[in-house]
Every structure is written in C-alpha cells, then in structure tokens.
SERO-4910 file (N, C-alpha, C, O; in steps of 0.05 Angstrom, whole numbers):
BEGIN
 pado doro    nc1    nc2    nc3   cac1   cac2   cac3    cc1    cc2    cc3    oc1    oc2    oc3
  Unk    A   -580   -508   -411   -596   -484   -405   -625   -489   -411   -633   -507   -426
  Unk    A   -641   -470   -396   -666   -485   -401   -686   -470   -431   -692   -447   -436
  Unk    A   -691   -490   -444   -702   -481   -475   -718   -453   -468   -717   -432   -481
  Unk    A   -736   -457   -443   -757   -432   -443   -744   -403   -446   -750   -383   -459
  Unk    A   -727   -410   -431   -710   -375   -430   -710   -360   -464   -706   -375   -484
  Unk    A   -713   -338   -467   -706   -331   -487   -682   -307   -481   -679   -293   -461
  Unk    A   -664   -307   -512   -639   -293   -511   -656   -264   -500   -679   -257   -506
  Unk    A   -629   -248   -477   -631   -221   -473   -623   -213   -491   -602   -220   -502
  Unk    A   -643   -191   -498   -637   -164   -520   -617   -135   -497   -627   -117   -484
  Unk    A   -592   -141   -501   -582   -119   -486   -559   -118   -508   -547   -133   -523
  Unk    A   -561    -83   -500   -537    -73   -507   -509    -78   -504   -505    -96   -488
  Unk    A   -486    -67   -516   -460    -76   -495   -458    -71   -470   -469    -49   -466
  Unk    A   -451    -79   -451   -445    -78   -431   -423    -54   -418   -424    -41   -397
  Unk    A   -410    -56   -434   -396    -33   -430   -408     -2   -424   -402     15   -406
  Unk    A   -426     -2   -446   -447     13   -452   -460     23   -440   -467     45   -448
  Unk    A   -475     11   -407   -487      7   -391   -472     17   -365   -483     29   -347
  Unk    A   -448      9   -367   -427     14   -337   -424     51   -349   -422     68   -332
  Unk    A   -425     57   -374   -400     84   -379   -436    102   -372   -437    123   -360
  Unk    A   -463     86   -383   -478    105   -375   -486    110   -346   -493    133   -340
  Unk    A   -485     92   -328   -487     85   -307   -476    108   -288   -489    120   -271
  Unk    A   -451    112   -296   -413    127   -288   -435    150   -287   -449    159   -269
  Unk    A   -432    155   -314   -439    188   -324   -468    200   -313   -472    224   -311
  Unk    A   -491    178   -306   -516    197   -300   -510    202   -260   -517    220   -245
  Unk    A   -495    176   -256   -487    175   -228   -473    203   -222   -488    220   -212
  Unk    A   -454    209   -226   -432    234   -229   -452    256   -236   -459    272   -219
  Unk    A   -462    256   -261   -473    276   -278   -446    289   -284   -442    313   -280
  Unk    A   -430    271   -295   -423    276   -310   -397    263   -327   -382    249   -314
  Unk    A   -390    267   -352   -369    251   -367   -344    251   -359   -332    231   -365
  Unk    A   -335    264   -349   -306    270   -345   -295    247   -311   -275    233   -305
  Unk    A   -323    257   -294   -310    240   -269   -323    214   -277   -313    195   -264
  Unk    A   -346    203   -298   -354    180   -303   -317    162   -319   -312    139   -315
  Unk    A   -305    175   -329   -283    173   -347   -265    165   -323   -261    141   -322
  Unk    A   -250    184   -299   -236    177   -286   -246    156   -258   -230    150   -241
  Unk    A   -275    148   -259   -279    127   -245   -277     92   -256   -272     71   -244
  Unk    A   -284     97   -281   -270     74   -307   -259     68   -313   -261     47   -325
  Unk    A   -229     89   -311   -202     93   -321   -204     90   -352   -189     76   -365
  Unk    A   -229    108   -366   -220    110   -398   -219    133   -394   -215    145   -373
  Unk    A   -223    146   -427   -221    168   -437   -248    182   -430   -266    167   -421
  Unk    A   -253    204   -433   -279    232   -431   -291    219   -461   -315    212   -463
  Unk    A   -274    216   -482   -288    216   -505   -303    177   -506   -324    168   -514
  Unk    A   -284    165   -496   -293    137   -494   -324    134   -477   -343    120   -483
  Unk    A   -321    150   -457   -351    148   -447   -373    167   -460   -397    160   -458
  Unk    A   -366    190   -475   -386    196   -489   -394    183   -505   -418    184   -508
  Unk    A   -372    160   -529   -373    157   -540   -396    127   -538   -415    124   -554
  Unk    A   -390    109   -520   -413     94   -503   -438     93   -498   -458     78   -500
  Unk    A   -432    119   -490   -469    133   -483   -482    140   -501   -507    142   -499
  Unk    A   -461    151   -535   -479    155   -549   -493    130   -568   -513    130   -582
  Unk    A   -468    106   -561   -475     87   -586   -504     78   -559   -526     72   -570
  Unk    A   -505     78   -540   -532     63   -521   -556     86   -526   -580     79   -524
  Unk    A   -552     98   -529   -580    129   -538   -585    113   -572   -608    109   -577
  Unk    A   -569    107   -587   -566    101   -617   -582     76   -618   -598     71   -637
  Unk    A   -579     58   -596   -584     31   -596   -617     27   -583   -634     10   -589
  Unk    A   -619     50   -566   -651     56   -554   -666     76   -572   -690     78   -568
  Unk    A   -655     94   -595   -669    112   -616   -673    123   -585   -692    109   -577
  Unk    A   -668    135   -569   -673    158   -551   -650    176   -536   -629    163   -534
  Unk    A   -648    202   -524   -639    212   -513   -640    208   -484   -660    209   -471
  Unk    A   -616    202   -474   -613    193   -450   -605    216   -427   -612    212   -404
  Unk    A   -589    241   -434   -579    260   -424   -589    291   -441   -595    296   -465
  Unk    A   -588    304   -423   -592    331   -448   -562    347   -442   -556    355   -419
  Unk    A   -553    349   -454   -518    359   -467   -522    395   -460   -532    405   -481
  Unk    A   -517    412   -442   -506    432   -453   -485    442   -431   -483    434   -407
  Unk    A   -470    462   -443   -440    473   -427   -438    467   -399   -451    482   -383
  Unk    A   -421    446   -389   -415    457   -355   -442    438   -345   -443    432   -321
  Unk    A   -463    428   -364   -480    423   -348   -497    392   -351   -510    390   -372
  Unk    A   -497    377   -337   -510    356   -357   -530    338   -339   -523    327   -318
  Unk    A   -555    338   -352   -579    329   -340   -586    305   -354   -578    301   -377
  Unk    A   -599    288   -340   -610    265   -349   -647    270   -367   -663    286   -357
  Unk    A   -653    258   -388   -685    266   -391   -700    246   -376   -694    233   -356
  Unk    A   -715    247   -387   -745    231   -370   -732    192   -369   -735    176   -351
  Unk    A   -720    188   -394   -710    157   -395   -689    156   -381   -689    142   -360
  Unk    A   -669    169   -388   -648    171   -370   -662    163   -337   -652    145   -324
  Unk    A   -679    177   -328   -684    180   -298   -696    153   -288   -698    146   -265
  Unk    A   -704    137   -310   -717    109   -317   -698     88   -311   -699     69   -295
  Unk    A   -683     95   -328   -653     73   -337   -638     74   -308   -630     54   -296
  Unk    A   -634    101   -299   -605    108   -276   -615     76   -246   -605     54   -241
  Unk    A   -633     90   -239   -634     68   -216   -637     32   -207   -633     19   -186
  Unk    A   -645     27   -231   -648     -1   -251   -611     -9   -253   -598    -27   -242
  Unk    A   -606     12   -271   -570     10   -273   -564      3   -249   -567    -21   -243
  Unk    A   -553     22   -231   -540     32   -209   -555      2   -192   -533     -9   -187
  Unk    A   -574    -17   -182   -580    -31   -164   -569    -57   -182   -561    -76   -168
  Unk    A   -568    -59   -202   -563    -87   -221   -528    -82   -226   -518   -104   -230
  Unk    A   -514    -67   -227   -494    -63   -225   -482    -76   -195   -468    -96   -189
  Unk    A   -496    -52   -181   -484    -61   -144   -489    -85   -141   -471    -94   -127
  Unk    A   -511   -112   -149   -517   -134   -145   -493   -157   -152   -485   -176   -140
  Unk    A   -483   -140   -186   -465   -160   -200   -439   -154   -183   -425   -174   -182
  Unk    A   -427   -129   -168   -406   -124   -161   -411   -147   -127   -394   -161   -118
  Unk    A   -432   -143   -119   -427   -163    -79   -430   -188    -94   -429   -204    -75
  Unk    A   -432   -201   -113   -437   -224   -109   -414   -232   -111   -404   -243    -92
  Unk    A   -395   -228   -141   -367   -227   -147   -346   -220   -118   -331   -236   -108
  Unk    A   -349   -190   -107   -341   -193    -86   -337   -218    -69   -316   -228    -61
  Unk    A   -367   -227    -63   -372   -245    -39   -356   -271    -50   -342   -286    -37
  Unk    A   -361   -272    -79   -339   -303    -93   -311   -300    -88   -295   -316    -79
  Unk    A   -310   -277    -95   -266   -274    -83   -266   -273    -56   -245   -281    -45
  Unk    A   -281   -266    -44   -274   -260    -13   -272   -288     -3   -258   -295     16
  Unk    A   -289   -303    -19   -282   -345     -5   -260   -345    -16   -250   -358      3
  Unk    A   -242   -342    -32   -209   -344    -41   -197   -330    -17   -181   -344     -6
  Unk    A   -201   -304     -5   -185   -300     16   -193   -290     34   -185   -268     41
  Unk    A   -214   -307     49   -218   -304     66   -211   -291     98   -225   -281    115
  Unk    A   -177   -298     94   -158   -285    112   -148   -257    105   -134   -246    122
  Unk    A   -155   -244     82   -141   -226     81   -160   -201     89   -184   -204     82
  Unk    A   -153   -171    106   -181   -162    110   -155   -132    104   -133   -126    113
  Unk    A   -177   -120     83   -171    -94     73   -180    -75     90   -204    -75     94
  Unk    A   -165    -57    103   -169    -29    123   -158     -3    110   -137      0     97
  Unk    A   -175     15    116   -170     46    113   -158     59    129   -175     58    147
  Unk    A   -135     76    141   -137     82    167   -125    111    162   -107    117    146
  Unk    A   -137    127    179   -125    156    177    -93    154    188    -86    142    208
  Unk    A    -79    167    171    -46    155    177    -35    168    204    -13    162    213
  Unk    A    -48    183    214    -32    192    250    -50    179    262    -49    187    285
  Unk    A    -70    159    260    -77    143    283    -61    120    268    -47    109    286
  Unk    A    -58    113    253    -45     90    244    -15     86    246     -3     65    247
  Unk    A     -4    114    246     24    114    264     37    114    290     58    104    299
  Unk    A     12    135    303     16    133    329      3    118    348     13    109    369
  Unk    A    -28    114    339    -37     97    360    -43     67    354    -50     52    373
  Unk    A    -42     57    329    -41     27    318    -18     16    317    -13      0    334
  Unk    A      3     23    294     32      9    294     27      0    329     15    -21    335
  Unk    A     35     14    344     54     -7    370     42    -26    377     53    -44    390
  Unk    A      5    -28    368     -7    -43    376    -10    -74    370    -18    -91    387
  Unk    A     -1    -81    335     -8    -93    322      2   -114    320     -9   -128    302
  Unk    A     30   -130    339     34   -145    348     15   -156    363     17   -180    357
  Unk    A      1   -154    375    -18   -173    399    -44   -173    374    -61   -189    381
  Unk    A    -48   -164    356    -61   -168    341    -55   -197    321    -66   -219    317
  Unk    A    -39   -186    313    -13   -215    298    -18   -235    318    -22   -257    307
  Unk    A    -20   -236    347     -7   -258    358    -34   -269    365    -36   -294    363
  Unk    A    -51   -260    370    -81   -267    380    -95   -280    350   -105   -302    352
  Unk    A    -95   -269    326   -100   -275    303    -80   -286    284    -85   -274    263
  Unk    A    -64   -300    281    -40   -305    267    -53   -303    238    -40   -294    219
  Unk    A    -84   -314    234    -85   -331    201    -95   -313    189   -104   -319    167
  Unk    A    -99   -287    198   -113   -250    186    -82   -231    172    -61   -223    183
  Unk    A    -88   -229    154    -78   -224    141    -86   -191    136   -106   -186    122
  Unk    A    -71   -167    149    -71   -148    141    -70   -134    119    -49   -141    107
  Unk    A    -83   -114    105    -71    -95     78    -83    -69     92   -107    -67     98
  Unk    A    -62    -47     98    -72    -29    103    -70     -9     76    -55    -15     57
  Unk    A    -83     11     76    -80     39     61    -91     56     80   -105     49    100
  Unk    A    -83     84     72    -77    106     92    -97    132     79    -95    138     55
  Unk    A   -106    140     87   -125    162     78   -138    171     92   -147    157    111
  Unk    A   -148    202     91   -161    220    110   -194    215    107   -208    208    126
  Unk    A   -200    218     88   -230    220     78   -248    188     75   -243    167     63
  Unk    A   -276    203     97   -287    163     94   -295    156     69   -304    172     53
  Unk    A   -292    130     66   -294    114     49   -318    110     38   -338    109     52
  Unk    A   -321    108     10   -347     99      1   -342     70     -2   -325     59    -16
  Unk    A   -364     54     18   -352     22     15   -368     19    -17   -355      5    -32
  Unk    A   -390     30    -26   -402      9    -48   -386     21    -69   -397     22    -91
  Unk    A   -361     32    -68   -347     46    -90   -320     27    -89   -312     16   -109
  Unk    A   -311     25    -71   -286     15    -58   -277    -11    -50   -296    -25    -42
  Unk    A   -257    -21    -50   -244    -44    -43   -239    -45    -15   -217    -50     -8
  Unk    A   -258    -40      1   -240    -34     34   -259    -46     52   -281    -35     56
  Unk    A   -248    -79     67   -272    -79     85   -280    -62    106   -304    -59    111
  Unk    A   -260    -48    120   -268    -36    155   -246     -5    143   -229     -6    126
  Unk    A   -252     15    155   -241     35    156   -238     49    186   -260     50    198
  Unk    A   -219     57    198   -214     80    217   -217    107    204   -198    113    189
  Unk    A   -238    123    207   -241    146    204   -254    174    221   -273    172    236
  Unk    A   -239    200    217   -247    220    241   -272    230    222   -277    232    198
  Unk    A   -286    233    248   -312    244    247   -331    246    264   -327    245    288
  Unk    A   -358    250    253   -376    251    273   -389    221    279   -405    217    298
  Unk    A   -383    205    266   -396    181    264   -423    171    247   -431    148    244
  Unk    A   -431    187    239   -452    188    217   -448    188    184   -448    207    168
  Unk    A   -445    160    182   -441    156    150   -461    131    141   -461    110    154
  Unk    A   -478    136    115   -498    124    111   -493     94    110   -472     84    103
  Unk    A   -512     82    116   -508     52    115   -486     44    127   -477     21    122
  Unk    A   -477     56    141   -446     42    152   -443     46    186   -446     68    196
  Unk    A   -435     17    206   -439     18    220   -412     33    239   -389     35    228
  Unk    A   -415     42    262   -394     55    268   -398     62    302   -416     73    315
  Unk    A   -362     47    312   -356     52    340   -342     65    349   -320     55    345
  Unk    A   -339     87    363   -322    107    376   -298     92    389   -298     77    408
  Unk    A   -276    102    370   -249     91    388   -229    111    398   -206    102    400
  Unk    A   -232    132    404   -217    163    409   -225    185    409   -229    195    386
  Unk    A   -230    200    430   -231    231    426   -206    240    415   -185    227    409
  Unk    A   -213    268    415   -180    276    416   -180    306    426   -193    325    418
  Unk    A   -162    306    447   -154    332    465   -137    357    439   -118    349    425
  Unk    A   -147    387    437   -129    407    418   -124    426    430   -139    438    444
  Unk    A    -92    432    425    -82    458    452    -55    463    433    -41    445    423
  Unk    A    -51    489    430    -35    493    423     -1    498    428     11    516    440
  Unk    A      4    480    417     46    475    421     62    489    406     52    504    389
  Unk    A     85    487    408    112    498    388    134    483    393    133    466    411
  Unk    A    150    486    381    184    481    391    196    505    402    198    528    393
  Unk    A    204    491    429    221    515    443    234    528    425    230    552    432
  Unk    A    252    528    397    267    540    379    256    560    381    263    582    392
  Unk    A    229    551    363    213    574    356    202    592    369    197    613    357
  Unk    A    195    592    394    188    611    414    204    629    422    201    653    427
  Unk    A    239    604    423    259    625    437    260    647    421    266    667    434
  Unk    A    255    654    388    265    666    368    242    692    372    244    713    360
  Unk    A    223    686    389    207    711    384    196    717    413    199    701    431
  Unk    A    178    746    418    171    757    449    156    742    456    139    731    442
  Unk    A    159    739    476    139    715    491    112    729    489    105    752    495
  Unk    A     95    705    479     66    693    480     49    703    508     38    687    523
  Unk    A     50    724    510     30    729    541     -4    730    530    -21    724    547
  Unk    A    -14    739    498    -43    731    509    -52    714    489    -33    713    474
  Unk    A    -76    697    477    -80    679    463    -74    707    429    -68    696    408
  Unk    A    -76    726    429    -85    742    407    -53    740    387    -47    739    363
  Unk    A    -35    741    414     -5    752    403      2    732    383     17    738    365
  Unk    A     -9    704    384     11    668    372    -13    678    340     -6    675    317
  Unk    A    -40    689    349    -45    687    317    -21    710    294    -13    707    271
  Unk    A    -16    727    313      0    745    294     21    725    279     27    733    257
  Unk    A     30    705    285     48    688    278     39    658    257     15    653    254
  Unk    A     51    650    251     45    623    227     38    600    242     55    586    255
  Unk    A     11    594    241     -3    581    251    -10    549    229    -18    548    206
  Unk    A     -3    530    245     -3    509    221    -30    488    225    -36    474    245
  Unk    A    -44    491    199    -72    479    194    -63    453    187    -44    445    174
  Unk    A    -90    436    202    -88    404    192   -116    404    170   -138    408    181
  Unk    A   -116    402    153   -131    403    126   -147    428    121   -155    435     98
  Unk    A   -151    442    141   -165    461    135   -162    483    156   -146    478    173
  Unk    A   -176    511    160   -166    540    180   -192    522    215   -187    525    239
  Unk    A   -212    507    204   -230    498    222   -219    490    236   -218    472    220
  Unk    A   -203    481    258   -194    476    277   -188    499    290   -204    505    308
  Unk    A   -166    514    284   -159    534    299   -180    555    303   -179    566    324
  Unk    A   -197    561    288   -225    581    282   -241    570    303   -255    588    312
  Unk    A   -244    546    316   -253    539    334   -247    542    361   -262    546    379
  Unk    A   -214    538    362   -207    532    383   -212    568    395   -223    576    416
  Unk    A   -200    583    375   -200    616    376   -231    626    385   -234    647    396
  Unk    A   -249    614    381   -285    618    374   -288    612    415   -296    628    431
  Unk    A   -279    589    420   -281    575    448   -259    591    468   -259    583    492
  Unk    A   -241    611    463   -220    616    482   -236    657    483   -228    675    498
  Unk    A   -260    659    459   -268    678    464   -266    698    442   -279    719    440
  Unk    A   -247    690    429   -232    707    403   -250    697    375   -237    690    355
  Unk    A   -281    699    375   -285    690    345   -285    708    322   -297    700    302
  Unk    A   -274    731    319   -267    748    297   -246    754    291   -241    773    276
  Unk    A   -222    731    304   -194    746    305   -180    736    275   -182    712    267
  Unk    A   -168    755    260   -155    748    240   -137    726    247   -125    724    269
  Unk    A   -137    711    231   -117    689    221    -91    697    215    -98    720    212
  Unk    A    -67    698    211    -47    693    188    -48    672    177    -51    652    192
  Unk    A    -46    667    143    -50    646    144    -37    618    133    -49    601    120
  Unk    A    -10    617    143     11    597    149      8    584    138     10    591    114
  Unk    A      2    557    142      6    530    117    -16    512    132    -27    511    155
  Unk    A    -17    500    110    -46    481    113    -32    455    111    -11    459     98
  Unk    A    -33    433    117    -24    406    118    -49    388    107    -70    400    106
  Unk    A    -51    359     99    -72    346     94    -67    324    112    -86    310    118
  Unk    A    -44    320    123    -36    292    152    -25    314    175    -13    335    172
  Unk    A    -31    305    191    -23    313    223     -6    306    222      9    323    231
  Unk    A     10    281    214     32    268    220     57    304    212     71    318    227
  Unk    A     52    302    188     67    325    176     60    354    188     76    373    185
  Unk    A     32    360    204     31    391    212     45    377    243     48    397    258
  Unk    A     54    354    255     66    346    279     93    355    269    102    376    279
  Unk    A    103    345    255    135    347    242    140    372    229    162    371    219
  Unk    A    127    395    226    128    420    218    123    439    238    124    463    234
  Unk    A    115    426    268    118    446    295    143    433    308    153    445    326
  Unk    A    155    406    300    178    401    306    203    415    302    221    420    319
  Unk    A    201    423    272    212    435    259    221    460    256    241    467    243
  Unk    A    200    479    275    207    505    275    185    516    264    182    538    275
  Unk    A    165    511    246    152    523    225    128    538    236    117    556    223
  Unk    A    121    531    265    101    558    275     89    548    296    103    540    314
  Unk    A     54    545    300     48    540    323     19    518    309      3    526    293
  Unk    A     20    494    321      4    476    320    -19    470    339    -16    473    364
  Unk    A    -40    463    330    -61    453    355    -54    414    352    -59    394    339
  Unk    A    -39    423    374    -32    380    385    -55    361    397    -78    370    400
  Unk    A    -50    340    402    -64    323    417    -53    300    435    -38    283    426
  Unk    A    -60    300    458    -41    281    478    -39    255    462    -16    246    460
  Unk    A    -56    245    451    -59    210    444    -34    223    420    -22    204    411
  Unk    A    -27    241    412      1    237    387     19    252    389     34    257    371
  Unk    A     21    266    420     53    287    418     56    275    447     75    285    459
  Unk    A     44    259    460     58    251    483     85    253    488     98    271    498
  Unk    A     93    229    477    130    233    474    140    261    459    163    268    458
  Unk    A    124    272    451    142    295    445    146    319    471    167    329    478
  Unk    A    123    324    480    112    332    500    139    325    528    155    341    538
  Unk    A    135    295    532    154    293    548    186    297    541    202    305    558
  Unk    A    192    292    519    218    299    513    233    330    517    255    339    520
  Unk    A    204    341    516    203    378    512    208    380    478    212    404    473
  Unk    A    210    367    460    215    378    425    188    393    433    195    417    437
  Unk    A    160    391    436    148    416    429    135    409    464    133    388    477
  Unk    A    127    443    472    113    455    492     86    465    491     78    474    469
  Unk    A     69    465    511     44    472    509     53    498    505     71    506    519
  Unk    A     44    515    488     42    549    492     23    560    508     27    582    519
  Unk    A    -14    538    514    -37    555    528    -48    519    540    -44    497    529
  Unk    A    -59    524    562    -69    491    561    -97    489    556   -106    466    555
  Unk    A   -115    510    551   -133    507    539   -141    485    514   -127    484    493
  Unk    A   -163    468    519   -167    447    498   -190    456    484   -212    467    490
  Unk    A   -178    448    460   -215    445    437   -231    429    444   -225    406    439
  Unk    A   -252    433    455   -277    412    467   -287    409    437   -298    430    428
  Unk    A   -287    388    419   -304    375    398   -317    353    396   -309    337    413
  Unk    A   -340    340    377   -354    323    385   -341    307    367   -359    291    362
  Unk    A   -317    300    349   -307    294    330   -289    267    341   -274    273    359
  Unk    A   -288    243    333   -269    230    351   -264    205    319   -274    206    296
  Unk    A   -245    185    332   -235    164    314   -256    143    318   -262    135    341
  Unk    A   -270    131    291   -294    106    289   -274     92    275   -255    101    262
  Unk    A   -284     61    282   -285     41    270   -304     31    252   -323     22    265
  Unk    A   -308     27    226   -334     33    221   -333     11    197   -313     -2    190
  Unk    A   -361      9    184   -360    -11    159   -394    -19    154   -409    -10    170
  Unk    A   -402    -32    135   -424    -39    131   -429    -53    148   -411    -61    162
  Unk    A   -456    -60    152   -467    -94    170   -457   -110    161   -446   -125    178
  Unk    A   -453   -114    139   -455   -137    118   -420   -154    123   -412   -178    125
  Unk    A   -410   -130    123   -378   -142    122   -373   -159    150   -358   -178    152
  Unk    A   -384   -153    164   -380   -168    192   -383   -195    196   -373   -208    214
  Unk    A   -401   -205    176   -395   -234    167   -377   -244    164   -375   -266    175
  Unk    A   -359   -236    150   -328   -247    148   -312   -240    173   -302   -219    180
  Unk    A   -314   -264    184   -289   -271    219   -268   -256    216   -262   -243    235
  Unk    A   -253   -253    192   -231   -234    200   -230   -205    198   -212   -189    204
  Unk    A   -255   -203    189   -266   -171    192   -271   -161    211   -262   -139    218
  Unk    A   -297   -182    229   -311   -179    253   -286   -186    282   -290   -183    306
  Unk    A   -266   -195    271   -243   -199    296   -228   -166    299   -226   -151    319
  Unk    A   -218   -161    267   -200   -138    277   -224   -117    283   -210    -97    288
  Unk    A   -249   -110    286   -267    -93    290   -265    -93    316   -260    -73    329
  Unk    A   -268   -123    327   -277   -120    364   -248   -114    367   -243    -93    378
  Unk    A   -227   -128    361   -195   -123    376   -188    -90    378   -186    -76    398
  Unk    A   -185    -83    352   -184    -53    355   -211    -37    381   -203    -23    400
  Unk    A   -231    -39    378   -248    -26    392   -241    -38    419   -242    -20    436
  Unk    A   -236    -62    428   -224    -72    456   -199    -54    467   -195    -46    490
  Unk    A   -182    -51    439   -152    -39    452   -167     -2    453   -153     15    465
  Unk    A   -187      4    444   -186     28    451   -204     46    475   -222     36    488
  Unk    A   -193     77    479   -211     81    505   -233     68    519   -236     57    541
  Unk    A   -251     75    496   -285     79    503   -283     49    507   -293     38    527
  Unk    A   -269     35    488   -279      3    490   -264    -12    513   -264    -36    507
  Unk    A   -255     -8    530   -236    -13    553   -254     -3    579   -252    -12    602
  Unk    A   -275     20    571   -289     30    588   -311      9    595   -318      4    618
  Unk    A   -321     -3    567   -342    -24    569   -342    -51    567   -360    -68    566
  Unk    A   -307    -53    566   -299    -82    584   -310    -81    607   -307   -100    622
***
C-alpha cells in the first residue's frame, strides 16, 4: 500500500448504511425494514454516528422526522458513495454469472402472454439462464436485484429505459352462470347495481363508466383483487362482472366460460413495457431477452 495514504478516520460502517436508510426514508422504522434489523438497532446506529460527529444529525419529534443542516450535508455524499460501492460489487458478481438474467414480470402477462412463449426463447438462447419473480409494481432498479422488468404503465420511470410491448383492450364479461341467475343486463347502469370485480383498485371501472357516459354512477363495491390472473378466475367463478382483455380471456371467450356483457372498450394510454436502466444492456443476456421479448411482441412485429 502506498506509505503516502493516510488511515481514514470513519465511523462504523454500519453506522453510515442505518443513517443513510433513515434520512433516505425519513424515517426509522422503513430504514429498519430495508436492512432487515430492528427500529431500535437503527436508532441505535444513528445515535452512536451523531455521538461520534458531537452533532445532531436528525431532529426527533412524534410521527415526524427531519434531517438538520448536517444531516442535509452527510445524506447525498452517503446515498452516491453507497450506490458506487453497491454497481461495482454488482458489476463483480455479474462476471460470475453472466448467464443468469433476473426479470420482474407482472404475473398475467407472465402467464398468459410469456409462458407459451419461452421455449423459442430457450432454444434461440440456450446459455441464458432465466430467474423470474412476479410482481405488479415497477421496480426500483438502484434498490433491487432485477436486471429487466415487464411492467404496466405509462412508460415513464426515471432513469430507466422503456419499450411498449402491449396495449390492452377493457370490456366487460361474466360467466354465463352468473347472468343466468339474474334479469338481463339491458343498460350499462343495471351490471353496476351488481358486484363488480376490481383489478387493484375502483380506476378501471370508474373509467370505463366515465367513457360509456356514466361518470357519477355509484359503484357497488365488490372486491378488489391485486392480480388479474385471480379477478380472471373470480368472473370464472361466478363472483360478478369483470373488465377483460382479448390478449388474456381469449380462450375463455372462445370456450364461452365468460361472455362479453357490452363490447364497449376502455380506450387507455396504459400498456405492457419492457424496461431497465441503459446500463444493464451491457450484459448480452440482458440485451438478448430485451430485443426477443420486444420482437415476439405487437408493436415490435410492427417494426420488423
């Protein structure tokens, strides 16, 4: 080592990540469950690093917690020397497995419109090595282990690049069961009187109702789902009336298990991205399943 250097005067380290957590968050409790310690372990951190600087780093009261003037000093210094030590390490394991490429994928495009695909994927790429996980909400890559994610939205997420691979058509279906059991549906107003089933939230149907002319019409308000897969399998079921989409009830559609009730569609600007930093695209087996998927889909078939 070279004599000139002289020893760094730093704190523990630890010390640094728990204050880091906590001014990031603002606050102890989600700084705690992004660390996996305790609420008291990270206070307890931040206070021996305030102890170790003779200064106050946060000002403490109920429900509320602010950084002072050092604190606001320390946070961004942290937070860039942190992210530095996490890509580099990254970038060192990622030469260990190079083949392996971590994906996010919202689980009803990942059931219905990926699974059948993923053979010609396998066969075109043999030495890529898939890991999927399944989740609705995009990804924070500088938080996360995930190179590429499929996620619905508008396509606008910071720093992260992103290609349209799906609209999606919304019209509301049922199961013949369930229709047979009640007076027929003659105007859009009659199906709200009935149990209407939400995919994460009432915004879908509030829309679709807003576009068919009806934007003040009461709701009932039925059940909320957090996967489509399950508000699909709960209009299968009997359980009320769903807004579908051709790319995931096709076969149901044709089988007749569920029926259009109106053919009116939700016109939205909301569709499925492929998406990820610049950065990740460096790694070949990142930048392969990015173009393959975007090849096998609509828009990208359009600009073959």
């Amino acid at each position: 080592m070279n004599s000139h250097y002289m020893a760094r005067k730093l704190p523990p380290l630890n010390s640094l990540r728990a204050f880091e957590a906590a001014a990031r968050h603002l606050s102890f409790s989600k700084a705690a469950n992004e660390l996996c310690v305790t609420q008291a372990a990270i206070s307890h951190q931040v206070k021996s690093l305030e102890d170790y600087l003779s200064l106050a780093l946060f000002i403490r009261a109920p429900r509320n917690l602010q950084l002072t003037e050092y604190g606001l000093r320390m946070l961004p210094v942290m937070v860039e020397s942190l992210d530095n030590m996490a890509d580099v390490i990254k970038d060192l394991r990622l030469e260990e497995s190079r083949g392996m490429v971590k994906v996010r994928l919202a689980p009803s495009f990942s059931a219905k419109w990926l699974s059948p695909k993923l053979m010609d994927f396998w066969q075109q790429y043999p030495e890529v090595s898939l890991s999927m996980y399944h989740g609705n909400q995009a990804v924070d890559f500088a938080r996360e282990d995930i190179d590429l994610a499929v996620t619905y939205g508008r396509g606008y997420w910071t720093g992260v690049q992103a290609l349209p691979l799906m609209s999606l058509d919304y019209f509301p279906v049922a199961s013949p069961e369930y229709l047979a059991k009640r007076p027929a549906i003659e105007s859009y107003a009659d199906m709200a009187k009935y149990y209407l089933l939400h995919d994460g939230d009432h915004d879908s149907w509030l829309a679709w109702y807003n576009q068919v002319g009806l934007p003040h019409i009461p709701l009932k308000s039925g059940y909320i789902f957090d996967d489509t897969n399950v508000v699909i399998q709960a209009a299968l079921d009997g359980q009320g009336f769903a807004l579908g989409s051709t790319q995931f009830i096709a076969d149901h559609l044709q089988s007749g298990r569920l029926v259009k009730v109106f053919e009116e569609s939700l016109e939205t600007d909301y569709a499925y991205y492929v998406c990820c930093p610049p950065s990740h695209l460096k790694r070949p087996g990142v930048r392969e399943f990015r173009d393959w998927i975007y090849a096998q889909s609509e828009l990208g078939a359009q600009d073959g």
